[in-house]
C-alpha positions as CSV (number, residue, x, y, z in Angstrom):
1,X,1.4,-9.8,11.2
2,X,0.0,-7.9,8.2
3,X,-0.2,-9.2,4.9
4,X,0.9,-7.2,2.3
5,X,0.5,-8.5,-1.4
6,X,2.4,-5.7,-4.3
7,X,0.3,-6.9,-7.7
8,X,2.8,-5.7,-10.1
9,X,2.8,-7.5,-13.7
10,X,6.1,-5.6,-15.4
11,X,8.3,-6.8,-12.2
12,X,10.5,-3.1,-11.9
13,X,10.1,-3.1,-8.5
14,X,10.0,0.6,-7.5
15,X,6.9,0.3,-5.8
16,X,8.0,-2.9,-3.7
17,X,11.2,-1.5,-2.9
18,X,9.5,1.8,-1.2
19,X,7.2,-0.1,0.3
20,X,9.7,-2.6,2.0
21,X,12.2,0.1,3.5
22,X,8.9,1.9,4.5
23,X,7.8,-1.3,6.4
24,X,10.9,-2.2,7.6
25,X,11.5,1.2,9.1
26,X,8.2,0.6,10.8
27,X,7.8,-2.4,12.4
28,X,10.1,-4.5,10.2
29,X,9.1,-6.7,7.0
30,X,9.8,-10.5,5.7
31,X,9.3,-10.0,2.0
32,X,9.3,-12.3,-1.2
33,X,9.6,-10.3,-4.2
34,X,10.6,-11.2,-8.1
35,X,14.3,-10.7,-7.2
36,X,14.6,-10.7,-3.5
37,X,13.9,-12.7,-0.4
38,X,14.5,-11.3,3.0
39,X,13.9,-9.6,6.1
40,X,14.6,-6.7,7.7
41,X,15.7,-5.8,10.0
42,X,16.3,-9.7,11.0
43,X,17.1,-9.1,14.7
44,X,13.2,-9.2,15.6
45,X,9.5,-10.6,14.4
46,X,8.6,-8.4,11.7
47,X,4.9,-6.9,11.9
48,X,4.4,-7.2,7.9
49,X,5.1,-10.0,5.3
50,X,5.4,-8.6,1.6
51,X,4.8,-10.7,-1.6
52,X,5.3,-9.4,-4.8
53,X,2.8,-10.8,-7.7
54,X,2.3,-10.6,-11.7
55,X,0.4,-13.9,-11.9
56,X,-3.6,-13.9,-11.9
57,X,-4.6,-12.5,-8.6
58,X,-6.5,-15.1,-6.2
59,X,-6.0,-14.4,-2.8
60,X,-6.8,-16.8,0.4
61,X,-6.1,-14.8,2.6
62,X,-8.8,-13.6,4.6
63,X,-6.8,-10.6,5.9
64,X,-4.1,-8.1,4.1
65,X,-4.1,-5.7,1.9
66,X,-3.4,-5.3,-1.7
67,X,-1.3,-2.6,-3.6
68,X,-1.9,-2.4,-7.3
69,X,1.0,-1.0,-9.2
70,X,1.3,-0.6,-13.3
71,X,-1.4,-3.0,-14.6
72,X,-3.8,-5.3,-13.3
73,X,-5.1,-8.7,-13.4
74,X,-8.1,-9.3,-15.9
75,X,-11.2,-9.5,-14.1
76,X,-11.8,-13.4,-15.3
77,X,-8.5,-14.2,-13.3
78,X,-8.8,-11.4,-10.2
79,X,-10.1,-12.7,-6.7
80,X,-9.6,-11.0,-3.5
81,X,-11.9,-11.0,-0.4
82,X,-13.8,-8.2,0.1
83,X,-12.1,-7.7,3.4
84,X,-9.1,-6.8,1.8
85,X,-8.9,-3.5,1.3
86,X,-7.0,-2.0,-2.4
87,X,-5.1,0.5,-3.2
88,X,-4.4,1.9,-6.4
89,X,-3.4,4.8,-7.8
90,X,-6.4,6.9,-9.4
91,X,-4.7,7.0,-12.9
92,X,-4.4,3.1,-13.4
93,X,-7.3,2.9,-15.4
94,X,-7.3,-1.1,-16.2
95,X,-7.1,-1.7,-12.4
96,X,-9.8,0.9,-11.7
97,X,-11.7,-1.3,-14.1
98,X,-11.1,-4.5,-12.7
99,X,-11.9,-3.4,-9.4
100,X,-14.9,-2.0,-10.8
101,X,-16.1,-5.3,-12.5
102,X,-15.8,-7.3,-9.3
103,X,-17.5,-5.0,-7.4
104,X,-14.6,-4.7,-4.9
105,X,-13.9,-1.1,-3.5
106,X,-10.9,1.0,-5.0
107,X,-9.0,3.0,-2.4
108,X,-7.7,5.4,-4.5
109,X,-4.6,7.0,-4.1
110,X,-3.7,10.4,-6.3
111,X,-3.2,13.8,-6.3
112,X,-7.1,14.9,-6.7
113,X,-9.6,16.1,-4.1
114,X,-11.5,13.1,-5.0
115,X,-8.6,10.8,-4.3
116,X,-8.9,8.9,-0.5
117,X,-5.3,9.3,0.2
118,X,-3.3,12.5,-1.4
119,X,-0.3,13.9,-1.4
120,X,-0.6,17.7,0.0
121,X,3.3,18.8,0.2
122,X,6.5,17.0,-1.3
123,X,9.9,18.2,-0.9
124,X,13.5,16.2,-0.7
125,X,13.2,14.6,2.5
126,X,9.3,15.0,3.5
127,X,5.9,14.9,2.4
128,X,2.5,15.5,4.0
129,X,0.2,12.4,3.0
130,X,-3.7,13.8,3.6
131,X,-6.1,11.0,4.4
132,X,-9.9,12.9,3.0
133,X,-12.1,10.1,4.5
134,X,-13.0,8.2,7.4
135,X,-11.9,4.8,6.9
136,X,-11.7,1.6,9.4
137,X,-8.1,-0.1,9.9
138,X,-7.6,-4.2,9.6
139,X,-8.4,-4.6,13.2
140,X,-11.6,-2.4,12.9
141,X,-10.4,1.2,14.6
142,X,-11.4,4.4,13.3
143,X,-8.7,5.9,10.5
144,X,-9.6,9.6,10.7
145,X,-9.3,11.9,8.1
146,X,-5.9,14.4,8.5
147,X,-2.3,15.4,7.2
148,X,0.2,12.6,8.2
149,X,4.4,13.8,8.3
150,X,6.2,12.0,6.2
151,X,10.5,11.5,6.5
152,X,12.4,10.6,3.6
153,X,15.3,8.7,2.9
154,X,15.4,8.7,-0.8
155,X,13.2,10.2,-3.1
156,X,10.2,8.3,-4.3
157,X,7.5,8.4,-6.2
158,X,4.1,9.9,-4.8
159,X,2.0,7.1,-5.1
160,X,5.2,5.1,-3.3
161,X,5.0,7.5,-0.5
162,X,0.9,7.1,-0.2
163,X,0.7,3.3,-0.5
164,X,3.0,3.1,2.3
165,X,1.4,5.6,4.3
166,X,-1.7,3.6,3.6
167,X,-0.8,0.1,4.4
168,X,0.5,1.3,8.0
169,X,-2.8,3.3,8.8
170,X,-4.5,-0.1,7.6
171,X,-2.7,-1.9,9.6
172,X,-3.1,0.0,12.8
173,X,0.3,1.9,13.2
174,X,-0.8,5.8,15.3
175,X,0.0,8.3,12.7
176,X,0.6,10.6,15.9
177,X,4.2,11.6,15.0
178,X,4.0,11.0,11.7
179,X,6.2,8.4,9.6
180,X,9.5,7.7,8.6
181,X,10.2,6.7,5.2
């Protein structure tokens, strides 16, 4: 089971909401969030738990993974294993900077050649997520660099579509046939 931890200090939800019909799409979810607590779908074992947070950031987990949305914790309160990888989207400048002043490594997400994961084609129902570095999953094989298919079910954002592209490359899912959204 991957652990999946949404830092996300306003509460809106957008990003959490993507991410969970991604997940549960994919392997299925059991998620806590500000407003919600579920699974889905319930008729098996889910492959990801999902926690929404927008309290100072100390995780005990020694495996997961960690997807900043609108702000970020101040770096006095912030405390993540250096296993865990983060994502964030390249414009979040405070979390950029909290990362930054904890040493921990940014996996950034945006729409620059710079960026680690990108967004190279976006249209109603699909997208094409590039991945622009070699990277290692949770379990310690090779993510290789590429364009991943994307199918959508609603519209949402581009960083909604990359984060969840991310977290299933991280946690091991074959990006063979693409996703489903």
């Amino acid at each position: 089971m991957t652990n999946v931890v949404v830092y996300d200090q306003d509460g809106h939800g957008g990003l959490s909401g993507d991410l969970i019909s991604a997940l549960a799409k994919n392997g299925g979810v059991q998620y806590h969030t500000w407003e919600r607590v579920g699974c889905c779908p319930s008729e098996h074992t889910p492959q990801f738990v999902l926690s929404q947070s927008g309290h100072p950031l100390r995780l005990e987990l020694l495996e997961g993974i960690v997807v900043f949305d609108s702000k970020a914790p101040s770096a006095a309160n912030f405390c993540i294993p250096d296993s865990v990888p983060c994502l964030v989207e390249s414009t979040n400048t405070a979390a950029l900077c909290t990362l930054m002043s904890s040493s921990h490594t940014a996996i950034c997400c945006g729409l620059s050649s710079k960026d680690t994961f990108s967004v190279s084609s976006l249209r109603d129902h699909e997208a094409v997520v590039s991945v622009q570095r070699h990277l290692t999953a949770l379990d310690g094989r090779p993510i290789e660099p590429g364009d991943i298919p994307i199918r959508l079910s609603h519209a949402q954002s581009a960083y909604s579509i990359m984060a969840s592209c991310a977290v299933l490359l991280f946690s091991g899912q074959d990006p063979e046939h693409g996703f489903s959204f």
